[in-house]
C-alpha positions in Angstrom: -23.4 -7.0 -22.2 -24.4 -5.9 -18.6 -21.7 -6.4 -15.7 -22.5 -6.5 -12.2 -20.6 -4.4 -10.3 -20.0 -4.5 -6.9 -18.9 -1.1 -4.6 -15.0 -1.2 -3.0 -14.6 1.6 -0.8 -10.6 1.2 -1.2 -8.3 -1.4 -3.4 -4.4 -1.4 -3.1 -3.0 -2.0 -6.9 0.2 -3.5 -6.5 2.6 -2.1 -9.0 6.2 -2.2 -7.8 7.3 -5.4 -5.7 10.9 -4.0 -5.0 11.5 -1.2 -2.9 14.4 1.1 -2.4 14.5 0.6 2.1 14.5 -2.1 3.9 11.6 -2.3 6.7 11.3 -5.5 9.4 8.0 -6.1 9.7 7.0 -4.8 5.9 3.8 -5.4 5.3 5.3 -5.7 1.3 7.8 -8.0 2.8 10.3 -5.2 2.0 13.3 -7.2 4.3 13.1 -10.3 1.9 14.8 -10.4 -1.6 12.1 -8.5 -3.9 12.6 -7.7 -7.6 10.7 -5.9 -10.3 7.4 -3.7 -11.3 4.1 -3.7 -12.7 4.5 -3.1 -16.5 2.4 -0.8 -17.9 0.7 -3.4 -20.3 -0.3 -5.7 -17.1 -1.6 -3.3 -14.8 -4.1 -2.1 -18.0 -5.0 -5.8 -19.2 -5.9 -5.5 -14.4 -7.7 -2.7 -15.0 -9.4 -3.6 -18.5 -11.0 -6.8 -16.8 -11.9 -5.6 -13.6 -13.5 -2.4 -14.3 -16.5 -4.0 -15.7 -16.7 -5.4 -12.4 -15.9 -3.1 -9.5 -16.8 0.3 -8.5 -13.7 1.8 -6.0 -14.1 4.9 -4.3 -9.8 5.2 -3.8 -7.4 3.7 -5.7 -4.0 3.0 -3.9 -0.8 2.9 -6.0 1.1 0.8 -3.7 4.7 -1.7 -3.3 7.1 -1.8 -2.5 8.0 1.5 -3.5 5.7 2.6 -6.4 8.4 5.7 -7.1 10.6 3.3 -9.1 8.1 2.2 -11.3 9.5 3.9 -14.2 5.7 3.8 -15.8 3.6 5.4 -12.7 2.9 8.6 -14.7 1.3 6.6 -17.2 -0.1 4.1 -14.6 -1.9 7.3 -13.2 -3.2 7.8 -17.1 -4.3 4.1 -17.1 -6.4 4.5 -14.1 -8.2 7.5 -15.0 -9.3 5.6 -18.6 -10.9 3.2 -16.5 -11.6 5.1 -13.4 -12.2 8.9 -14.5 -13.7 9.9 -10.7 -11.9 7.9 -8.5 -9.1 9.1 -6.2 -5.7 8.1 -6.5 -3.3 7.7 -3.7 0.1 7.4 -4.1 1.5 6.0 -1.1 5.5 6.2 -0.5 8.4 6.7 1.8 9.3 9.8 -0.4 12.7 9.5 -0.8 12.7 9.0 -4.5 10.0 12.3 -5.0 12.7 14.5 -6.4 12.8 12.5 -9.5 9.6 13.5 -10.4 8.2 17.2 -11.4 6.9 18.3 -8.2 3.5 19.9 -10.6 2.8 16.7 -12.2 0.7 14.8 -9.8 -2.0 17.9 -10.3 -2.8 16.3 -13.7 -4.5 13.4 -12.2 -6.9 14.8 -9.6 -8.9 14.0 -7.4 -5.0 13.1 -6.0 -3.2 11.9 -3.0 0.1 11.1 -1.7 0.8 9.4 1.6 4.6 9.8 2.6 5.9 7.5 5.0 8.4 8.5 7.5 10.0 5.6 8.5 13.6 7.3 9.6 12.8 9.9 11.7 16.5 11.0 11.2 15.8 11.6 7.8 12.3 13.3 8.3 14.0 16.9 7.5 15.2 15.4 4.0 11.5 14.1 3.4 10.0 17.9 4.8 12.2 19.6 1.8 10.9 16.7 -0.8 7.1 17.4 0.1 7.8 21.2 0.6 8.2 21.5 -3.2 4.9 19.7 -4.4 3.2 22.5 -1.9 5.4 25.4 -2.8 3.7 24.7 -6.6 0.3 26.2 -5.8 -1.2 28.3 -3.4 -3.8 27.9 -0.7 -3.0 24.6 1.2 -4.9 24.0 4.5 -2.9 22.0 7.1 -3.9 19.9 10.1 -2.4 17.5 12.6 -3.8 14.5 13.5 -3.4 12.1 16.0 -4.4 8.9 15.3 -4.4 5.4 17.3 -0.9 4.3 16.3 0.7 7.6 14.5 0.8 11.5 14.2 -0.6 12.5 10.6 -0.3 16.4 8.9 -2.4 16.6 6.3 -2.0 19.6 3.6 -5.3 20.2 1.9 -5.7 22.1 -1.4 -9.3 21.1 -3.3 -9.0 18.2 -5.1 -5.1 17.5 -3.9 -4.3 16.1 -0.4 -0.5 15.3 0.8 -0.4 13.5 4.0 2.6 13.3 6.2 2.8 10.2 8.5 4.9 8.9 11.2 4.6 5.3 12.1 6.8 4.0 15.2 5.5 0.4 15.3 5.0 -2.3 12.5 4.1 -5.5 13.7 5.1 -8.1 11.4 2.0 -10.2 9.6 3.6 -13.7 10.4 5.6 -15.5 12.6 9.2 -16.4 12.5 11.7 -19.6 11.9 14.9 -19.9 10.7 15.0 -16.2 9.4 11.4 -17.0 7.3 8.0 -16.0 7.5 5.9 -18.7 9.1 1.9 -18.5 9.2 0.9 -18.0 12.9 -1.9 -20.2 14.3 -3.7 -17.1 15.8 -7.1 -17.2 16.4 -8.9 -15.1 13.3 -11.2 -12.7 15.1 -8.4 -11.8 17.4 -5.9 -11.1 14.9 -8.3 -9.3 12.9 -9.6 -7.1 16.5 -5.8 -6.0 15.8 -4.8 -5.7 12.2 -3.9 -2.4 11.0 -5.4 -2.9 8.1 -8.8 -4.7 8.2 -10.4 -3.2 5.2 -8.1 -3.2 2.2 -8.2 -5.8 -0.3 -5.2 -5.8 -3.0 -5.1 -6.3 -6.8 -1.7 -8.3 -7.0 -0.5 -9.5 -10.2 -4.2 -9.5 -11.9 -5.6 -11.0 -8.8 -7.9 -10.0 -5.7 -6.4 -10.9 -2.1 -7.7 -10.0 1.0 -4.7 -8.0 2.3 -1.0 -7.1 1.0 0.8 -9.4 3.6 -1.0 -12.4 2.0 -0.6 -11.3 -1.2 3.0 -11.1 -0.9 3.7 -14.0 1.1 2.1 -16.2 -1.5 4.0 -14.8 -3.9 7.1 -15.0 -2.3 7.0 -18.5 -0.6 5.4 -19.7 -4.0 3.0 -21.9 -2.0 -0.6 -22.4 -0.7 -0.5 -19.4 2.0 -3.0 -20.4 5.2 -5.1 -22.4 2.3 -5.9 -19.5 1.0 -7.4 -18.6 -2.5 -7.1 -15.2 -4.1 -10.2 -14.3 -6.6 -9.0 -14.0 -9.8 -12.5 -14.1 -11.8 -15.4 -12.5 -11.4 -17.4 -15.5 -10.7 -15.6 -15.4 -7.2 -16.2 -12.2 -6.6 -19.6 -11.7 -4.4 -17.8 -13.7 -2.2 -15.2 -11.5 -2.0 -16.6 -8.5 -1.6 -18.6 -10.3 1.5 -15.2 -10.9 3.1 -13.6 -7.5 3.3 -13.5 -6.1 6.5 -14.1 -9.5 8.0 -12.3 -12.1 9.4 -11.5 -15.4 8.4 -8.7 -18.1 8.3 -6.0 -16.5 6.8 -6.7 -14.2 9.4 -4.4 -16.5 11.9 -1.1 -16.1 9.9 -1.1 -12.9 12.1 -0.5 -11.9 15.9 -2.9 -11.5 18.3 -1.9 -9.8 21.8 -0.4 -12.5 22.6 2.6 -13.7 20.2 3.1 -10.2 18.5 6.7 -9.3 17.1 6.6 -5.4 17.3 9.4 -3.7 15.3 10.3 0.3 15.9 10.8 2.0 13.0 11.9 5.0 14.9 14.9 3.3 15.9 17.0 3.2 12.4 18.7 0.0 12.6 15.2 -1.5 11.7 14.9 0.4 8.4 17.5 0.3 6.1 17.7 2.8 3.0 19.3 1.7 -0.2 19.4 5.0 -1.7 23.3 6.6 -1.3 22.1 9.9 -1.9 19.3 11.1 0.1 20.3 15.1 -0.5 
């Protein structure tokens, strides 16, 4: 049988919908009661059907906090059977680094990991965490990079990159009432002029969406989102792929200049941290 399959420069996978901190403004609606992961068996039956079907440059392990997915190692495996050249990139706040062996993310390259500072209180605690991934081979290249809304280090080594980044504000993907997310009435292009975040689509629960926040706030508010419908076939798909990058009307559940609620994550009484011990 011959697929068509159409080129993604970058899909989030979704595999871990809790998360061990507490953000306002999460993108993974990390401030709103969020349980369970991805189990191994879902995220292949994911990969098994849509691999036919897409060609992705990067793969991003995403959450919530993919860390306490107690099957990411052999996520990672799952990927490369479907997705042998690809690049994986882990994406975490880092805290929960030391339960894995610092040399074990070298058996899935080409390999990322994005760590998320989002205390900068506890940035020293996240330094030591990343320190011992490096301190396993020799070699690294390291430069600093100011970007349009946070500083990044990035630690080359071949195939491997670690990047360090420090975001200050999140603006929140909705509106608010009564403590609940509410869809903003934005105007799409706008919004969109503004996301941080215009070009990556999500594989949630088996199906494509156009961004995490929408993902998530369908999921959570178990309800048509902004009218919106994910792709979970390929038979949607062309279309799809036409709107990444794009906007459109689920654009305007988010902030434009004008109604924006900004949230600093440098100040620490906007991100909680579940863990006890952060040693």
């Amino acid at each position: 049988m011959t697929y068509i399959r159409h080129k993604l420069k970058r899909l989030d996978l979704n595999i871990a919908y809790a998360c061990n901190i507490k953000c306002s403004g999460c993108i993974s609606l990390s401030d709103f009661p969020r349980k369970g992961v991805a189990t191994l068996e879902e995220v292949d039956s994911w990969l098994k059907y849509w691999h036919n079907y897409l060609d992705i440059d990067v793969i991003v392990l995403f959450g919530g906090e993919p860390l306490i997915n107690p099957k990411l190692l052999d996520i990672c495996k799952c990927i490369r059977k479907y997705y042998p050249a690809s690049t994986i990139r882990l994406i975490t706040n880092g805290y929960l680094l030391d339960n894995f062996d610092p040399k074990c993310w070298f058996e899935y390259e080409p390999f990322e990991i994005q760590v998320s500072i989002h205390r900068l209180d506890h940035e020293s605690n996240i330094n030591k965490k990343i320190k011992k991934i490096i301190e396993t081979k020799k070699g690294w290249s390291t430069t600093v990079e100011n970007l349009n809304q946070h500083q990044q280090i990035k630690f080359s080594l071949e195939n491997f990159t670690i990047y360090k980044s420090k975001f200050k504000d999140f603006v929140a993907p909705y509106g608010f009432a009564n403590n609940q997310p509410i869809p903003l009435s934005s105007d799409p292009k706008k919004a969109h002029s503004l996301c941080g975040s215009p070009n990556t689509p999500v594989l949630y629960k088996g199906k494509l969406y156009k961004c995490p926040p929408v993902a998530n706030l369908i999921d959570l508010l178990d309800e048509n989102w902004n009218n919106y419908k994910s792709c979970d076939s390929h038979e949607g798909l062309e279309t799809f792929i036409k709107s990444v990058g794009c906007p459109e009307s689920v654009c305007a559940q988010c902030p434009d200049n004008t109604n924006a609620i900004i949230f600093d994550h440098f100040d620490k009484g906007n991100v909680h941290v579940k863990e006890k011990n952060l040693s």
